[in-house]
N, C-alpha and C positions, 0 to 999 in steps of 0.2 A: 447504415440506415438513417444516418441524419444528412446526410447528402441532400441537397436542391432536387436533386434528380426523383430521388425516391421518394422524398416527402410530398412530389406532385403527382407520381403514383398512386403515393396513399390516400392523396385529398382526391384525386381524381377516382377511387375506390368507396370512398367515404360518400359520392355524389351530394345531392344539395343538403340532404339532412342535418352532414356531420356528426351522424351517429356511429358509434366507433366497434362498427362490426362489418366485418370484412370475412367473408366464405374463404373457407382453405383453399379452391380453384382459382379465386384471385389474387390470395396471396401467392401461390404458386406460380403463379403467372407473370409475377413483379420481379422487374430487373436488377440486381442486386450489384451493388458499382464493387470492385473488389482491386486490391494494389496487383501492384506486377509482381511476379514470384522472387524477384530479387529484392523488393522492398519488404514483402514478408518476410523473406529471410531475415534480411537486416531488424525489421522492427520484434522477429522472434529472439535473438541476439541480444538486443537490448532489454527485452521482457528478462530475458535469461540472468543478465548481469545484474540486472538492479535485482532481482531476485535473491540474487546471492551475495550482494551488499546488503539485501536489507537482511537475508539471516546474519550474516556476521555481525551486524550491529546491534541484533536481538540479541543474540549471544555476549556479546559484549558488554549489553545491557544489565543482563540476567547474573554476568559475573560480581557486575556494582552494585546490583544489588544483591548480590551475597555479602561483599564486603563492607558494604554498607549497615548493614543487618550484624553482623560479627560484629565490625566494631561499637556500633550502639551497644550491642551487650555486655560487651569487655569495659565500655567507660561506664554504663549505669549499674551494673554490679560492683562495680570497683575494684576487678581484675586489674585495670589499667587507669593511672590516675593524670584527668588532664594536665597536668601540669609536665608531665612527663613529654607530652606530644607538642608542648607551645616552646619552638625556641628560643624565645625571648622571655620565658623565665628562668632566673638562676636557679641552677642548681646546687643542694647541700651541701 
């Protein structure tokens, strides 16, 4: 819909007002540019992959911040004392 093509449809629909009402018969009637069926394919492919990169990296997310969240609690109750975790301090 943001095609040249269509936005001179829509201005030619719109007539001199440029008031942004358009009847369902002339939208109807507007030509709609659309990819070749082998480029949708390809561009549904790649909708598909980053999809499933982006959950795995939600997920991946979701795990640091669990661990994230544990060990806060473990060093600010004093389960675990930072000295423990720094290796460049001596130990007893």
């Amino acid at each position: 819909m943001c095609s040249p093509a269509f936005q001179k449809q829509l201005a030619d629909a719109l007539g001199a007002t440029g008031v942004p009402m358009i009847s369902q018969s002339q939208l109807s009637s507007m030509l709609v540019p659309c990819p070749k069926r082998e480029e949708q394919v390809r561009i549904s492919q790649l909708l598909s992959a980053a999809r499933s990169d982006l959950q795995a990296q939600r997920s991946e997310l979701e795990k640091l911040f669990h661990l994230k969240s544990g060990l806060m609690s473990d060093l600010l109750t004093g389960r675990v004392r930072v000295s423990e975790l720094d290796p460049l301090t001596p130990k007893p």
